[in-house]
C-alpha positions in Angstrom: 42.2 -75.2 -27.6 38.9 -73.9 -27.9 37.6 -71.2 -25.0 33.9 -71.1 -24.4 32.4 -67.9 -22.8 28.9 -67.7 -21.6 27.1 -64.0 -22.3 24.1 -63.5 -19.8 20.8 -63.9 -21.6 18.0 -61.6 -21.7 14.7 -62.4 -23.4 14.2 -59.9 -26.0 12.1 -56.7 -24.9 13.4 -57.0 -21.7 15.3 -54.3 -19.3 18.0 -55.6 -16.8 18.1 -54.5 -12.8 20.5 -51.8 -13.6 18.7 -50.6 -16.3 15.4 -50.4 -14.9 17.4 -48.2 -12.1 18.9 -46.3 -14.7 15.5 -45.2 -15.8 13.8 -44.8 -12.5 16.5 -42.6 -11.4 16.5 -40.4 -14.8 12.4 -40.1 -15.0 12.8 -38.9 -10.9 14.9 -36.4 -12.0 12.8 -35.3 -14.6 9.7 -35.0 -12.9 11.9 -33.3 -10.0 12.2 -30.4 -12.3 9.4 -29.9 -13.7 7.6 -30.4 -10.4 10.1 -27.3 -9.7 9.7 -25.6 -12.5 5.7 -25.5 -12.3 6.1 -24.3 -8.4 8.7 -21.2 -9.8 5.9 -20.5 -12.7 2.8 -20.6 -10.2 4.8 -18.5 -7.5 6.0 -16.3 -10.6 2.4 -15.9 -11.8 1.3 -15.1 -8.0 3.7 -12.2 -7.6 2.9 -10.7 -10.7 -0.8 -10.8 -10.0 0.2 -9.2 -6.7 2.3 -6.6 -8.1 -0.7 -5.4 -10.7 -3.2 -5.6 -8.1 -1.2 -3.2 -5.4 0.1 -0.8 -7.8 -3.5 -0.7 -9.4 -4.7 0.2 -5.5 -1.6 2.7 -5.1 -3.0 4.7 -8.3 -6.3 4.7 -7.2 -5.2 6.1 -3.7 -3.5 8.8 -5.7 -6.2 9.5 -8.1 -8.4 9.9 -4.5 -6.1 12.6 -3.2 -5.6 14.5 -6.2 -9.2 14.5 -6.4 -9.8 15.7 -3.0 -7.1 18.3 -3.2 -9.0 19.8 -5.9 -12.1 20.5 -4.2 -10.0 22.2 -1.5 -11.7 25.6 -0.6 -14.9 25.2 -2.3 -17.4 27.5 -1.0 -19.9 28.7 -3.8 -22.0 30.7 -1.5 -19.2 32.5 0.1 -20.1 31.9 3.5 -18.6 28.7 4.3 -14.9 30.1 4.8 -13.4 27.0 3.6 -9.6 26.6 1.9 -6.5 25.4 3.5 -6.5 25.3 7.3 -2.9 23.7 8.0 0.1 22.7 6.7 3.5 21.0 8.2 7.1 22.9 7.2 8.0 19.7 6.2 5.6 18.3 4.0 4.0 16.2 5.5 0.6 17.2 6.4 -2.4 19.1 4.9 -5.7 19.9 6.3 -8.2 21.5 4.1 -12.3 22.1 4.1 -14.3 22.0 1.6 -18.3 23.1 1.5 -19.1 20.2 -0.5 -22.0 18.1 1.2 -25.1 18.7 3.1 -25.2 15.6 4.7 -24.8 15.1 8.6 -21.3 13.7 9.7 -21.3 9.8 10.0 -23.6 9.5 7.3 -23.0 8.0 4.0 -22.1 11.6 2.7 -22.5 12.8 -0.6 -22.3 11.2 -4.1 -22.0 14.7 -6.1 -20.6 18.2 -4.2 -23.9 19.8 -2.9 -23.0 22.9 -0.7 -24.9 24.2 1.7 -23.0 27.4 2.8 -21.3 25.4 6.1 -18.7 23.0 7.3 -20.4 21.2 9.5 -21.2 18.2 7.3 -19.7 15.1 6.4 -16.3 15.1 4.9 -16.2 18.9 5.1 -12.9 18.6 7.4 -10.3 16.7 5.5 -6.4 15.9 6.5 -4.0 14.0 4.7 -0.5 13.2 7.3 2.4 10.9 6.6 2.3 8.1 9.5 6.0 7.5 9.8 5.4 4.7 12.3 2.7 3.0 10.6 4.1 4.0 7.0 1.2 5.1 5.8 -0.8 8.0 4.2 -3.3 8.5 6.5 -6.5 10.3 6.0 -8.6 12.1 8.9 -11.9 13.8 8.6 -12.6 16.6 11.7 -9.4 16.5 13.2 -9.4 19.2 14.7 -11.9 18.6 16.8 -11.3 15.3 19.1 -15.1 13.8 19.5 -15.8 13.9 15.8 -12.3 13.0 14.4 -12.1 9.3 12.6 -9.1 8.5 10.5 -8.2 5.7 8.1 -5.2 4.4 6.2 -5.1 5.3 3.0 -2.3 4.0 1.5 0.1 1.5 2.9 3.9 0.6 2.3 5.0 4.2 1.6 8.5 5.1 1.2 10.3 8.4 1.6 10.7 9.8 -1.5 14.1 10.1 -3.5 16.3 13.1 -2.9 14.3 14.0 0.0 11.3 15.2 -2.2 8.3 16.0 0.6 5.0 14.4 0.3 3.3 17.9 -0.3 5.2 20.9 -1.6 3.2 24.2 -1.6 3.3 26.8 -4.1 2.4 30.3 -4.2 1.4 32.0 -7.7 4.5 32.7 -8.6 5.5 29.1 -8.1 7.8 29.9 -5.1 7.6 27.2 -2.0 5.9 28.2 1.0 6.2 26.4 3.9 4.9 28.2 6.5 1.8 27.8 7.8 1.0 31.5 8.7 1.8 32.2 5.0 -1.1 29.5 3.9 -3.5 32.1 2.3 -0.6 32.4 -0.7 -0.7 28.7 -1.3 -2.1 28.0 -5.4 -1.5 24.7 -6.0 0.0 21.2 -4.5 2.6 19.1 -5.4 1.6 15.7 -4.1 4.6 13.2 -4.3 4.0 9.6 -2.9 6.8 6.8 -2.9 5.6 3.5 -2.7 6.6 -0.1 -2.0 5.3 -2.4 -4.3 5.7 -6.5 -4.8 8.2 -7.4 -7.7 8.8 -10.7 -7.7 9.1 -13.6 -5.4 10.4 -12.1 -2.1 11.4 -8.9 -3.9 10.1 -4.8 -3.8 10.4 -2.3 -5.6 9.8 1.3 -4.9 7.7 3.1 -7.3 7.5 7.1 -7.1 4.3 8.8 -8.5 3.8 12.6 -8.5 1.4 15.1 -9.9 0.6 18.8 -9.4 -3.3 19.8 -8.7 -4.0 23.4 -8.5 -6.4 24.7 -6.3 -8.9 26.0 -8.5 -11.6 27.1 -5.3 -8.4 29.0 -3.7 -8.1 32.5 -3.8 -11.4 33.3 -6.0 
């Protein structure tokens, strides 16, 4: 006895139902993840552009302090009685003048130092102070004296530092610590430490701790 079976026929070429779902559902897939994997690299390439760009402005902020901190006392003509006015036991503040403009206050100041045996010019009056609440370094011109002080954020996202390090340590000539401020006139140089948070990553930070030592060359002449 002969059994016939009939096959389904396809014309050649051709893709059955299944098949055609088969291949929608695989090239869906596919496209899924490199859909994803474009979004990771673009958010990837975001951060990182991020990162650069904030830790290029943290090092800028730093290079501006250390360069202020060095003009700290200048007085050429000896009349000025600038150098360091204030300092916090803990660190965290310095105020300094510096003869270094003849320019009135609130205008655009000067490009080069150019003394004029005063402080009563712009920038003349300088103060760097931790802002815990704002987490910032802040800097003040005149702040000692209310109806000519204006202050600005420096630098932003700042972290304490490790081991309890303080923004400024003070250091006599014999490199012992002074942290008084009635004891100010033994103060030689600065150490300015300066934790800060930067971007590393998608949703991620990463603190990053700079520190240098400026001695105060116009101090103590």
């Amino acid at each position: 006895m002969n059994k016939t079976v009939c096959l389904p026929v396809r014309s050649a070429g051709g893709f059955t139902l299944l098949e055609l779902m088969i291949a929608l559902g695989l090239a869906s897939l596919v496209f899924g993840m490199m859909v994803d994997f474009f979004v990771t690299l673009t958010r990837l390439s975001v951060a990182q552009n991020a990162a650069a760009e904030s830790q290029h402005s943290a090092r800028a902020g730093v290079e501006y302090v250390i360069h202020d901190l060095c003009m700290a006392g200048l007085d050429p003509y000896q009349t000025a009685g600038a150098g360091i006015e204030e300092i916090s036991p803990t660190g965290s503040k310095l105020r300094f003048t510096a003869d270094r403009c003849d320019q009135p206050i609130n205008s655009s100041g000067c490009d080069k130092p150019s003394p004029d045996g005063d402080l009563n010019d712009q920038s003349e009056e300088v103060t760097y102070q931790y802002d815990n609440e704002r987490r910032s370094l802040r800097r003040c011109f005149y702040e000692s004296d209310p109806d000519r002080e204006t202050c600005v954020n420096l630098i932003d996202r700042v972290a304490p530092n490790p081991d309890g390090t303080p923004l400024f340590t003070f250091l006599d000539n014999e490199n012992n610590q002074v942290t008084e401020n009635l004891d100010r006139e033994r103060i030689r140089s600065v150490v300015f430490t300066l934790t800060i948070e930067e971007p590393a990553g998608i949703r991620k930070t990463t603190a990053r701790t700079y520190s240098s030592r400026v001695c105060l060359r116009n101090i103590g002449l």
